[in-house]
The first five atom37 places (N, CA, C, CB, O) and aatype in JSON, in Angstrom:
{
  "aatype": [20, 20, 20, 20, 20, 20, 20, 20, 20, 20, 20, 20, 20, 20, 20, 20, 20, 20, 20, 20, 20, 20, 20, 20, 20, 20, 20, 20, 20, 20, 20, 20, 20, 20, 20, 20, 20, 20, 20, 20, 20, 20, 20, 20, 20, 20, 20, 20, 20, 20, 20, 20, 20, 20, 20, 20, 20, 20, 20, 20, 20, 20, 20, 20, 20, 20, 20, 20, 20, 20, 20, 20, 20, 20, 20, 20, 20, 20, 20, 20, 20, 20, 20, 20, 20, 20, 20, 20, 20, 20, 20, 20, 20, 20, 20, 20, 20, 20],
  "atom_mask": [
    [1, 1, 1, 1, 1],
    [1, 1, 1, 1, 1],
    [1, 1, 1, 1, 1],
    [1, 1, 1, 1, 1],
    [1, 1, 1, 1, 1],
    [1, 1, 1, 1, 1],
    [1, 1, 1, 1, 1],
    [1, 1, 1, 1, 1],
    [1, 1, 1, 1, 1],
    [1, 1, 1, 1, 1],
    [1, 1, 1, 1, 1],
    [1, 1, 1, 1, 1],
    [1, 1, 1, 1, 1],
    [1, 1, 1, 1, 1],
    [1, 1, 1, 1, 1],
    [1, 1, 1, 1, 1],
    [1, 1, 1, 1, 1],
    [1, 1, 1, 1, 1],
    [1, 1, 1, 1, 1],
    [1, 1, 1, 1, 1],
    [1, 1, 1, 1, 1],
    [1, 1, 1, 1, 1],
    [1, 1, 1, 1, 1],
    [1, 1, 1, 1, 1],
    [1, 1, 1, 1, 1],
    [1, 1, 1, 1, 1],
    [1, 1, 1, 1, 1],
    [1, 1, 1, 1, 1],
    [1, 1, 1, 1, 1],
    [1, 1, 1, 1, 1],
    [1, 1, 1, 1, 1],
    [1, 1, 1, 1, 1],
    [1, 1, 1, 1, 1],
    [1, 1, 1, 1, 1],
    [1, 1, 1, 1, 1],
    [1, 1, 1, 1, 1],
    [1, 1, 1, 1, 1],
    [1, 1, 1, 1, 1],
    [1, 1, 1, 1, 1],
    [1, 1, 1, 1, 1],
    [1, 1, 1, 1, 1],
    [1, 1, 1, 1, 1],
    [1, 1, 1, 1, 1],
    [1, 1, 1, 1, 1],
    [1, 1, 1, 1, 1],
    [1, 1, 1, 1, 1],
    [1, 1, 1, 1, 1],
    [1, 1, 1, 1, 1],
    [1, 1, 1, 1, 1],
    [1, 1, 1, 1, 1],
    [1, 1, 1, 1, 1],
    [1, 1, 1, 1, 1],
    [1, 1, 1, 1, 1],
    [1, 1, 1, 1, 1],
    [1, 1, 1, 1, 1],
    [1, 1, 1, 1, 1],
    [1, 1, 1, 1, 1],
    [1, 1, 1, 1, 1],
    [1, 1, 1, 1, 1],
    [1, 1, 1, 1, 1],
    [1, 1, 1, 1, 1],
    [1, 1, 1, 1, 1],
    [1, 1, 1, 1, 1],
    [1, 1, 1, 1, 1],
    [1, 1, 1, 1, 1],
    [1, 1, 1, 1, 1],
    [1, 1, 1, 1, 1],
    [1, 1, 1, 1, 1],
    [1, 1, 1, 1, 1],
    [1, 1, 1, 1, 1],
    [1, 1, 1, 1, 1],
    [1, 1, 1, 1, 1],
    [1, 1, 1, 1, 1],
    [1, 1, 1, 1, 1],
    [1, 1, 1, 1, 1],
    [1, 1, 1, 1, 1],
    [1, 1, 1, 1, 1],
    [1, 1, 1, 1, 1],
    [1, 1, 1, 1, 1],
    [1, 1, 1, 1, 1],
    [1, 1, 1, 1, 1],
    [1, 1, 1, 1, 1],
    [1, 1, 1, 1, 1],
    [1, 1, 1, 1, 1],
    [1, 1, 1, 1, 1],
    [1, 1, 1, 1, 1],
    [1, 1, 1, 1, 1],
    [1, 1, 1, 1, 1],
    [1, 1, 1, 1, 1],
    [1, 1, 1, 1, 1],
    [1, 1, 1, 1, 1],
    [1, 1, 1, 1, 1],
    [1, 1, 1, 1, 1],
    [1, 1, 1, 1, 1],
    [1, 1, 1, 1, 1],
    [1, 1, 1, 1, 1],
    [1, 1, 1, 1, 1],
    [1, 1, 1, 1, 1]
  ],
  "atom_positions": [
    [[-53.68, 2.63, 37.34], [-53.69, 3.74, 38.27], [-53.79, 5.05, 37.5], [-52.43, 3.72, 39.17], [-52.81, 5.26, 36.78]],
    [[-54.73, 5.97, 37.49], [-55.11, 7.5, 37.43], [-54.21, 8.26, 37.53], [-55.94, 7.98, 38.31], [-53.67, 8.26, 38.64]],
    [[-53.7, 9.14, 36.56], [-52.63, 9.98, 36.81], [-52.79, 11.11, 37.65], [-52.18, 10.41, 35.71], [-51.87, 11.71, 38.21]],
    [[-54.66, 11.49, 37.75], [-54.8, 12.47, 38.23], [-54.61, 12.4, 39.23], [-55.57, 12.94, 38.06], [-54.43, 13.54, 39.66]],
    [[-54.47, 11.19, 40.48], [-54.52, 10.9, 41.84], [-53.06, 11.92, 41.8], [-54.54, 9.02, 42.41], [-52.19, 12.2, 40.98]],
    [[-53.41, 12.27, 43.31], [-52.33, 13.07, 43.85], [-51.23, 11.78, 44.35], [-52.95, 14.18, 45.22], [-51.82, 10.79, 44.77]],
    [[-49.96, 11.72, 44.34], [-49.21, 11.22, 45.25], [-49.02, 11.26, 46.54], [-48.48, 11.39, 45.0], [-48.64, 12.29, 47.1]],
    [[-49.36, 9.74, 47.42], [-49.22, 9.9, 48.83], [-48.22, 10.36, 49.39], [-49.35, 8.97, 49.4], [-47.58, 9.42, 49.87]],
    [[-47.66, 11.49, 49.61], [-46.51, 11.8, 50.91], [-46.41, 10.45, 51.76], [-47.09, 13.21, 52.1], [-47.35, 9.86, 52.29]],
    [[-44.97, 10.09, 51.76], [-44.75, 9.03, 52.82], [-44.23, 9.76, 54.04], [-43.7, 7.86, 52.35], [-43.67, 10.85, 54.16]],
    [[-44.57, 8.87, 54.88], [-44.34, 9.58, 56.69], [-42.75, 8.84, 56.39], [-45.71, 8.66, 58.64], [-42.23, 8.03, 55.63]],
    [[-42.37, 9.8, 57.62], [-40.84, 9.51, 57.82], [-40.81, 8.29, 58.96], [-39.95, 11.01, 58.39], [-41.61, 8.01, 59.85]],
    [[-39.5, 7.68, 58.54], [-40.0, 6.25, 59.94], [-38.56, 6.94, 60.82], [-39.77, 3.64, 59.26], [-38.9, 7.01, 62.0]],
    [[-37.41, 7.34, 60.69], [-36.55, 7.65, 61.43], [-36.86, 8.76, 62.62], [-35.61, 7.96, 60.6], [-37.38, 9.83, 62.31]],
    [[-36.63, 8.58, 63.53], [-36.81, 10.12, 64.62], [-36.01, 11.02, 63.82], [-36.05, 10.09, 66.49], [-36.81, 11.67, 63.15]],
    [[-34.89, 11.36, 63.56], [-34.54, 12.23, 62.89], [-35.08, 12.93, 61.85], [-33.78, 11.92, 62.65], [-35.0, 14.13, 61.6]],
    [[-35.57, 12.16, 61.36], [-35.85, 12.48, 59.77], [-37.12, 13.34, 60.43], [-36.23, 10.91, 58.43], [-37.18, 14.55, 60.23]],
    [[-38.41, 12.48, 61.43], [-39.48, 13.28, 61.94], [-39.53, 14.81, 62.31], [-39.78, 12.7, 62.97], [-40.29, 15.72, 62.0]],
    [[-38.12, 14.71, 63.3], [-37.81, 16.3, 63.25], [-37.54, 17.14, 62.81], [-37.39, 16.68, 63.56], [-37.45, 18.32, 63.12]],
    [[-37.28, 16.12, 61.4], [-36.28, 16.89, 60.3], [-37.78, 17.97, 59.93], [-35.42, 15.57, 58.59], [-38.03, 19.17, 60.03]],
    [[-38.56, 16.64, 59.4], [-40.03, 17.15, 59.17], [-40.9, 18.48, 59.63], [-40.72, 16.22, 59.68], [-41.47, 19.32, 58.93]],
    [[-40.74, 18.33, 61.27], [-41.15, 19.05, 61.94], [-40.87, 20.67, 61.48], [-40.7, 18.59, 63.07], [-41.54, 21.47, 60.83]],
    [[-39.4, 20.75, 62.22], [-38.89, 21.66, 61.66], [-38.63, 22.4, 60.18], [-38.18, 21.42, 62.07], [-38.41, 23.61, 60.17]],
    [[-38.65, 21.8, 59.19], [-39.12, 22.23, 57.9], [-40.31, 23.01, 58.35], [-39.45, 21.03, 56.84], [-39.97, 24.19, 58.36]],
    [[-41.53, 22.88, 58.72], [-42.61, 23.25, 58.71], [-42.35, 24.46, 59.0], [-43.42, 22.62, 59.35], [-42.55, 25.4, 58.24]],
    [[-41.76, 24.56, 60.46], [-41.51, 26.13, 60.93], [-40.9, 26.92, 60.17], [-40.78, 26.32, 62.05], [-41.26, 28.08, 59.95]],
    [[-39.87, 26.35, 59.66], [-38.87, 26.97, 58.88], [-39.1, 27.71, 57.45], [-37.98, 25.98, 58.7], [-38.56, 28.7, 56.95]],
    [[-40.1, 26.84, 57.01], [-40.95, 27.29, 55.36], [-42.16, 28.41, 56.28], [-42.1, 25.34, 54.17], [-42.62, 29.28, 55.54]],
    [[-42.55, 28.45, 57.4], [-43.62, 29.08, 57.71], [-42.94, 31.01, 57.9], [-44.33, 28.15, 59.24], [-43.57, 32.05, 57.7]],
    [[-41.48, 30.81, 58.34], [-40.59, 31.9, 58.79], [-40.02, 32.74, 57.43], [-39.31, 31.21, 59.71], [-39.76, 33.95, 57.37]],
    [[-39.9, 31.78, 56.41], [-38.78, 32.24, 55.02], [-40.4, 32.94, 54.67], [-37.74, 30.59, 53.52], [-40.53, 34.16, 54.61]],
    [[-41.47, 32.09, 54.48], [-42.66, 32.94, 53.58], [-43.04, 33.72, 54.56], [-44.03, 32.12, 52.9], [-44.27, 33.77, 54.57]],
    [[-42.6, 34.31, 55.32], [-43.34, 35.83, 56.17], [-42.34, 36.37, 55.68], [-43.6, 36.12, 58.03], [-42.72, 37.45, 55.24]],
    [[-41.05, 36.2, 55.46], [-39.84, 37.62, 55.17], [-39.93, 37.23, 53.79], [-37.91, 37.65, 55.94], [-39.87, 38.21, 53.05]],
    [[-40.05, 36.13, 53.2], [-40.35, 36.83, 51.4], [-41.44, 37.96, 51.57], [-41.18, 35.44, 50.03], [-41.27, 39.08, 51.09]],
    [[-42.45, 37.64, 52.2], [-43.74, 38.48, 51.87], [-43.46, 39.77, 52.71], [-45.29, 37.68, 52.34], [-43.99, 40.8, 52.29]],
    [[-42.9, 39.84, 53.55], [-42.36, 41.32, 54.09], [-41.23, 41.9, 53.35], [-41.85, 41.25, 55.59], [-41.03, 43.05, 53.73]],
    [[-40.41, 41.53, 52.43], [-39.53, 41.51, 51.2], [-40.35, 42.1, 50.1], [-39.01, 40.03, 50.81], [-39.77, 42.91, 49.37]],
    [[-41.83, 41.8, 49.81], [-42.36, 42.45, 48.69], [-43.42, 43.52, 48.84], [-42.83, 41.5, 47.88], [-43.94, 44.22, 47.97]],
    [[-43.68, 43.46, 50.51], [-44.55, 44.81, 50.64], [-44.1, 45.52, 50.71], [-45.3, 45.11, 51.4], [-44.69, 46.47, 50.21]],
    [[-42.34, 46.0, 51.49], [-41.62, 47.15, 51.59], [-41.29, 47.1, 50.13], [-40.42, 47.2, 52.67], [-41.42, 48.29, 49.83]],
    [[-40.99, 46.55, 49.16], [-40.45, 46.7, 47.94], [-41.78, 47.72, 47.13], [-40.09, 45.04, 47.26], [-41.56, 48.62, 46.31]],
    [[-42.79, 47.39, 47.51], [-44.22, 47.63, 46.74], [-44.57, 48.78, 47.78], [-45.51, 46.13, 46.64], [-45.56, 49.42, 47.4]],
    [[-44.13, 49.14, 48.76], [-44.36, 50.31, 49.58], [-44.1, 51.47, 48.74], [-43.51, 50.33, 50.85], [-44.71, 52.25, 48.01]],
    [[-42.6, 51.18, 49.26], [-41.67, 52.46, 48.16], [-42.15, 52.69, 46.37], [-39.69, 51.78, 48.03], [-42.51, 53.7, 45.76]],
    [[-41.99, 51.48, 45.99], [-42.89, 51.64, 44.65], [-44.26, 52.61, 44.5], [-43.4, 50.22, 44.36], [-44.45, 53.37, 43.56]],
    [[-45.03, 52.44, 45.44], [-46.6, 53.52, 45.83], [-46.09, 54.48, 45.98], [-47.64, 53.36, 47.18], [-46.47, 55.25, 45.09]],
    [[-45.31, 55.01, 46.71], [-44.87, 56.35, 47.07], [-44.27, 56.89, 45.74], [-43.78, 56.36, 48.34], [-44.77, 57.86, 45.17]],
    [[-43.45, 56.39, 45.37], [-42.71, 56.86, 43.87], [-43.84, 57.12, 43.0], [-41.68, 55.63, 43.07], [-43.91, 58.19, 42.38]],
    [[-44.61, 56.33, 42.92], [-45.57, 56.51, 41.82], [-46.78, 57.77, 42.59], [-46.36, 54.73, 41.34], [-47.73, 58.13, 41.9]],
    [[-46.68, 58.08, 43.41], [-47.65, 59.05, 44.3], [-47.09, 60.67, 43.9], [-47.44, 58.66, 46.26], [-47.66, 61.76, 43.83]],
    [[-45.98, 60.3, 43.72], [-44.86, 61.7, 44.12], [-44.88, 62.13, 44.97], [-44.8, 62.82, 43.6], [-45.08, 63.34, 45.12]],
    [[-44.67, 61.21, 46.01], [-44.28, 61.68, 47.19], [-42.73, 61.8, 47.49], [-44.89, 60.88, 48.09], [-42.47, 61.06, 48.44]],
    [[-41.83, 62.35, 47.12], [-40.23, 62.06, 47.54], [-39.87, 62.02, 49.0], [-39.28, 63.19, 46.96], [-39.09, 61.16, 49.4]],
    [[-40.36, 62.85, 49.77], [-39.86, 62.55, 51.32], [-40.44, 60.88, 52.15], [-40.64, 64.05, 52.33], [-39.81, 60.15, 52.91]],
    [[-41.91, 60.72, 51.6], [-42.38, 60.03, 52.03], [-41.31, 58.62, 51.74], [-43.7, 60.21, 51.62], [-40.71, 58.0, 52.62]],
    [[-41.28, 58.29, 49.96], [-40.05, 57.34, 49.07], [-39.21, 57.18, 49.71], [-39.38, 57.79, 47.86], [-38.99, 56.01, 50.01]],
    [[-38.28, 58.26, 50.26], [-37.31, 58.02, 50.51], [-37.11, 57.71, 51.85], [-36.71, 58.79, 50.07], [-36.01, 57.21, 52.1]],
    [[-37.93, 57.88, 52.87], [-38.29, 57.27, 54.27], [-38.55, 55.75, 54.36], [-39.57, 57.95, 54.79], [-38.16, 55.04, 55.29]],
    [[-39.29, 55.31, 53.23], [-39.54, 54.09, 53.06], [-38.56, 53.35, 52.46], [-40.56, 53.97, 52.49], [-38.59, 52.12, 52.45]],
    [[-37.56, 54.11, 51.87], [-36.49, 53.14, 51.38], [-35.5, 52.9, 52.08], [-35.95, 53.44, 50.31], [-34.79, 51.91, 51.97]],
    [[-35.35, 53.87, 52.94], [-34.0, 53.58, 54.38], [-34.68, 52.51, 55.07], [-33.64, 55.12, 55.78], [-33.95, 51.66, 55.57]],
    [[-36.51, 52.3, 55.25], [-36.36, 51.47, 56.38], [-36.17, 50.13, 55.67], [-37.59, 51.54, 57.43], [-35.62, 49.26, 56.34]],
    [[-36.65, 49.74, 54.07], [-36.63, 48.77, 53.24], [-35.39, 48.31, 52.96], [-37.22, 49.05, 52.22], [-35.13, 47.24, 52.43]],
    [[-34.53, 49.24, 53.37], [-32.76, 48.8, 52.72], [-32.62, 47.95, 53.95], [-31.21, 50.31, 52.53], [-32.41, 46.81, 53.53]],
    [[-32.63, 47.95, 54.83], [-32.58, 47.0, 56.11], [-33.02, 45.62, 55.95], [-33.44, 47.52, 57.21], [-32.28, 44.64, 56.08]],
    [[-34.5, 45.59, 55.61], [-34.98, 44.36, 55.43], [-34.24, 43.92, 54.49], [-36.28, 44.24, 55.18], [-33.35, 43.12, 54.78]],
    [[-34.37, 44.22, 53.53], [-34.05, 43.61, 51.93], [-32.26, 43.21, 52.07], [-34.41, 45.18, 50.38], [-31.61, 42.4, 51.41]],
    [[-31.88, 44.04, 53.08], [-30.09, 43.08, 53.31], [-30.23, 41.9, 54.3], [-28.61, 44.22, 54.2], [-29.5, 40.91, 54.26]],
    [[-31.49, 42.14, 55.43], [-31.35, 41.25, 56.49], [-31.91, 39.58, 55.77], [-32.37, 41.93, 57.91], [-31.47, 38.46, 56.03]],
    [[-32.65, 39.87, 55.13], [-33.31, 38.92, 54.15], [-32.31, 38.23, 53.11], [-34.41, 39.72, 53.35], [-32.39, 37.12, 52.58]],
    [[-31.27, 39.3, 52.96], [-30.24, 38.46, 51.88], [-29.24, 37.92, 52.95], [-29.34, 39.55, 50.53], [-28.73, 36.85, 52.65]],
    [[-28.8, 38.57, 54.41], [-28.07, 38.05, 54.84], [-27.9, 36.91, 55.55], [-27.82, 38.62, 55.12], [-26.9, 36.47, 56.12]],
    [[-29.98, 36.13, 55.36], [-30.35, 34.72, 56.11], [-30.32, 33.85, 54.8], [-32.02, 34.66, 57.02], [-30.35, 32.62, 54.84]],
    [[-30.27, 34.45, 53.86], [-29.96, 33.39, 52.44], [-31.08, 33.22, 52.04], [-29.29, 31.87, 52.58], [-31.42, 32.27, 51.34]],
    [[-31.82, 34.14, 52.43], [-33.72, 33.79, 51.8], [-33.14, 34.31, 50.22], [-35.62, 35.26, 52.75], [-33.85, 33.85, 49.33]],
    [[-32.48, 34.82, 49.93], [-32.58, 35.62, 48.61], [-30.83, 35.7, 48.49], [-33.58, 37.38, 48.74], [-30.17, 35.77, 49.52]],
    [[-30.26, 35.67, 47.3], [-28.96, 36.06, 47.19], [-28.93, 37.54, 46.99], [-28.28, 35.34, 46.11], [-29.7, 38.4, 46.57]],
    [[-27.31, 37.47, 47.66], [-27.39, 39.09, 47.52], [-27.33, 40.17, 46.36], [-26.47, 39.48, 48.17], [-27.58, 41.37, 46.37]],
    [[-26.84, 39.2, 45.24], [-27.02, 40.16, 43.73], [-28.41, 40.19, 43.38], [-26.21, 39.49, 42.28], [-28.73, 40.75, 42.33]],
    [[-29.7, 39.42, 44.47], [-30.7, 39.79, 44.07], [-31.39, 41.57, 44.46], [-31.4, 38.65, 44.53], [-32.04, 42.48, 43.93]],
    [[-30.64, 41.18, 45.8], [-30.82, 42.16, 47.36], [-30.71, 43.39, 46.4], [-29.32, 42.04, 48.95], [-31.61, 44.13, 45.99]],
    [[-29.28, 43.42, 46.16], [-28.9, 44.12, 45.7], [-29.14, 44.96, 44.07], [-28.1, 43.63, 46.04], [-28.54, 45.97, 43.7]],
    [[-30.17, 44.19, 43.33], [-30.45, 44.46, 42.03], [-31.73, 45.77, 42.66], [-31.02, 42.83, 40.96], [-31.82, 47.0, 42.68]],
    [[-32.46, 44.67, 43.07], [-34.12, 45.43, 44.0], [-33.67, 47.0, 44.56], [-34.7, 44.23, 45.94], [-33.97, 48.1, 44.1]],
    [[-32.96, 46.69, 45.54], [-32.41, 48.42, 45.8], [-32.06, 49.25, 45.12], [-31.48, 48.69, 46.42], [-32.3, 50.45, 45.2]],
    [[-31.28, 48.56, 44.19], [-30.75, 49.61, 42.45], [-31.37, 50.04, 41.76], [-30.13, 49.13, 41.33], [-31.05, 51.1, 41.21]],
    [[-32.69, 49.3, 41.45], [-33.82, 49.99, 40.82], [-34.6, 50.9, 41.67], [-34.72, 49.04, 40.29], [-35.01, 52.02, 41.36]],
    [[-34.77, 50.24, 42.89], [-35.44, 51.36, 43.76], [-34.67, 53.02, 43.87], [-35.46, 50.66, 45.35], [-35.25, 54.1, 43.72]],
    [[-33.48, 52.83, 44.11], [-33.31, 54.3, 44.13], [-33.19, 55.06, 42.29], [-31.69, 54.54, 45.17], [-33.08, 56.26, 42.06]],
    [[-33.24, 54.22, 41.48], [-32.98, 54.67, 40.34], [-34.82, 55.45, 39.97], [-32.25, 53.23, 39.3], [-35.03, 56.48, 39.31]],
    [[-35.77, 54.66, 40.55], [-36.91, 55.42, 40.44], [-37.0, 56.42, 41.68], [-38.12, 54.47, 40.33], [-38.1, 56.98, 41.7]],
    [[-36.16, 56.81, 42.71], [-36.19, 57.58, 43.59], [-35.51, 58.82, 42.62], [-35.51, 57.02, 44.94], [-36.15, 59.86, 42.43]],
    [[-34.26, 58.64, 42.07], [-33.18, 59.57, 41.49], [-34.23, 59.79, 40.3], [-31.43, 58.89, 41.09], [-33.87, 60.69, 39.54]],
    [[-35.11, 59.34, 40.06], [-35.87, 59.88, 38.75], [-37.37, 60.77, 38.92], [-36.23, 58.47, 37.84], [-38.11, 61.18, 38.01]],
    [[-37.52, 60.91, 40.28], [-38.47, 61.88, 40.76], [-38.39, 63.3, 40.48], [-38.51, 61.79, 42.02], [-39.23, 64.16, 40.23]],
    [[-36.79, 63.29, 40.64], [-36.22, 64.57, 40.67], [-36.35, 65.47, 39.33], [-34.83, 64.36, 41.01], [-36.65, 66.61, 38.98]],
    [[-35.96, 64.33, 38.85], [-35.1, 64.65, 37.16], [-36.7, 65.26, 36.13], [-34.16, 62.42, 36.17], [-36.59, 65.58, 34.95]]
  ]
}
């Protein structure tokens, strides 16, 4: 047997397990829209900082502090991550100034 062959996924034979299945699907389809809404507000504010825009930055980071906790508070992300991301963000906000 070919190593390159992909491995067949086996179907689930339990009903449970099927739904288990099911639901995974939705569930991986929901976490990768708020990762990816997690890195455009992150990469928003980043554009603006790098624009010099400060009013604009800092508009975008009140509405990003929301996501980026609501996102840590469904467990998509831990919160010393949540929390690292915002720290740098305002540290390039506090450095517009300077």
């Amino acid at each position: 047997m070919a190593t390159a062959t992909k491995a067949k996924k086996k179907t689930v034979r339990l009903a449970s397990g099927r739904k288990r299945a099911r639901q995974d699907v939705l569930l991986n389809a929901a976490n990768t829209a708020l990762r990816s809404r997690f890195r455009t507000v992150i990469k928003n504010v980043q554009k603006a900082v790098a624009g010099g825009d400060k009013a604009k930055a800092t508009e975008l980071f009140k509405s990003a502090q929301g996501v980026i906790d609501s996102i840590a508070d469904k467990g998509i992300f831990h919160k010393n991550k949540a929390a690292r991301h915002k720290s740098r963000l305002v540290a390039k906000l506090k450095g517009m100034t300077a």
